[in-house]
C-alpha positions as CSV (number, residue, x, y, z in Angstrom):
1,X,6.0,-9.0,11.1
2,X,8.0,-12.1,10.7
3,X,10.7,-13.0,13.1
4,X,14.7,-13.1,12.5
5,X,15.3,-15.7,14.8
6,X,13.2,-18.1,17.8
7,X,15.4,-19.3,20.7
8,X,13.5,-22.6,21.7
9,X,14.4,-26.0,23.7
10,X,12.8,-29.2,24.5
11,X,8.9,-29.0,24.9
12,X,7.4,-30.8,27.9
13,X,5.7,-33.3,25.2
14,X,8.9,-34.5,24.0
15,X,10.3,-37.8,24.7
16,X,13.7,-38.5,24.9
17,X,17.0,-36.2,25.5
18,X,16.2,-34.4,22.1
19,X,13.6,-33.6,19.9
20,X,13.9,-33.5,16.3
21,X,12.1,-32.7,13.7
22,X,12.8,-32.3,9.1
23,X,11.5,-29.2,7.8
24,X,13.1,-29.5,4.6
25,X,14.7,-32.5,2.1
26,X,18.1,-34.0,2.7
27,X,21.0,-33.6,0.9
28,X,23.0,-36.4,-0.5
29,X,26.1,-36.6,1.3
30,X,24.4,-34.9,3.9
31,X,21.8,-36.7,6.0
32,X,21.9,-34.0,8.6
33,X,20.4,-30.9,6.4
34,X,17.4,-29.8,7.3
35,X,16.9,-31.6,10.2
36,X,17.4,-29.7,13.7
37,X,17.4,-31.2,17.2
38,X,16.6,-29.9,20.3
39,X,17.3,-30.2,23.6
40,X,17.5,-29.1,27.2
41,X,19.8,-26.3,26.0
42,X,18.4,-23.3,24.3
43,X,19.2,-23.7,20.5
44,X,18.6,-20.2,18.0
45,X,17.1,-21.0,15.3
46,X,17.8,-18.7,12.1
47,X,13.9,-18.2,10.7
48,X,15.0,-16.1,7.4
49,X,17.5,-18.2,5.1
50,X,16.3,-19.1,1.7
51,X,15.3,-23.1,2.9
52,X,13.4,-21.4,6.3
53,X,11.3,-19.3,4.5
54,X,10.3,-22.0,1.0
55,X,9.9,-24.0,4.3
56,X,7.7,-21.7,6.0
57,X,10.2,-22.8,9.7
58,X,8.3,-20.3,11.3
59,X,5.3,-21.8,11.3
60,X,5.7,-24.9,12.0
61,X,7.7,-23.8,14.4
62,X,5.0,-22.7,16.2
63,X,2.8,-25.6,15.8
64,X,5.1,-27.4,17.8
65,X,5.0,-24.8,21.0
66,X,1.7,-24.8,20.3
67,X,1.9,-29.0,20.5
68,X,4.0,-28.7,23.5
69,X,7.0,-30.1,21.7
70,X,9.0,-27.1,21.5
71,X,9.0,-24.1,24.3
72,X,10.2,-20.7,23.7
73,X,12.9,-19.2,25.3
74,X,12.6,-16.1,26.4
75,X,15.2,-13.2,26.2
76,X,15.5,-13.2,30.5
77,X,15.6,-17.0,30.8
78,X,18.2,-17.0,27.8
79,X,20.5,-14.7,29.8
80,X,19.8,-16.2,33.2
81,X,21.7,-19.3,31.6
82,X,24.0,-17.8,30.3
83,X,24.8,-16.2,33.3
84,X,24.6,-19.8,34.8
85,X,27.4,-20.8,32.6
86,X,25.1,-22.5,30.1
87,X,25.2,-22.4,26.2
């Protein structure tokens, strides 16, 4: 079953205060499309919009937890920060 939506933040293997990666083309006028960054903040990522799924996000998604450049977030650590007055 595919997923709606991954909460994820910086893996451990990422350099830098974000990590960012293109999963699909950019759009003229907008250099930002398709690109999503990542950081020490939990980000949701939408996995079932029309680009996600040509792009197959989900899975490379998961090659980069698997690669250690992405970790999931878990529903309890999600609302511990929020409950910590993070995003």
């Amino acid at each position: 079953m595919a997923l709606k939506s991954i909460t994820v933040t910086k893996g451990p293997a990422a350099s830098g205060k974000t990590f960012g990666f293109r999963f699909g083309p950019k759009r003229p006028g907008n250099s930002s499309a398709g690109k999503i960054e990542v950081g020490e903040d939990p980000v949701k990522i939408d996995l079932q919009s029309q680009q996600a799924t040509r792009a197959n996000l989900e899975g490379q998604i998961s090659d980069l937890i698997v690669r250690k450049y992405l970790q999931k977030v878990s529903a309890e650590e999600l609302t511990e920060t929020v409950q910590r007055g993070g995003k």
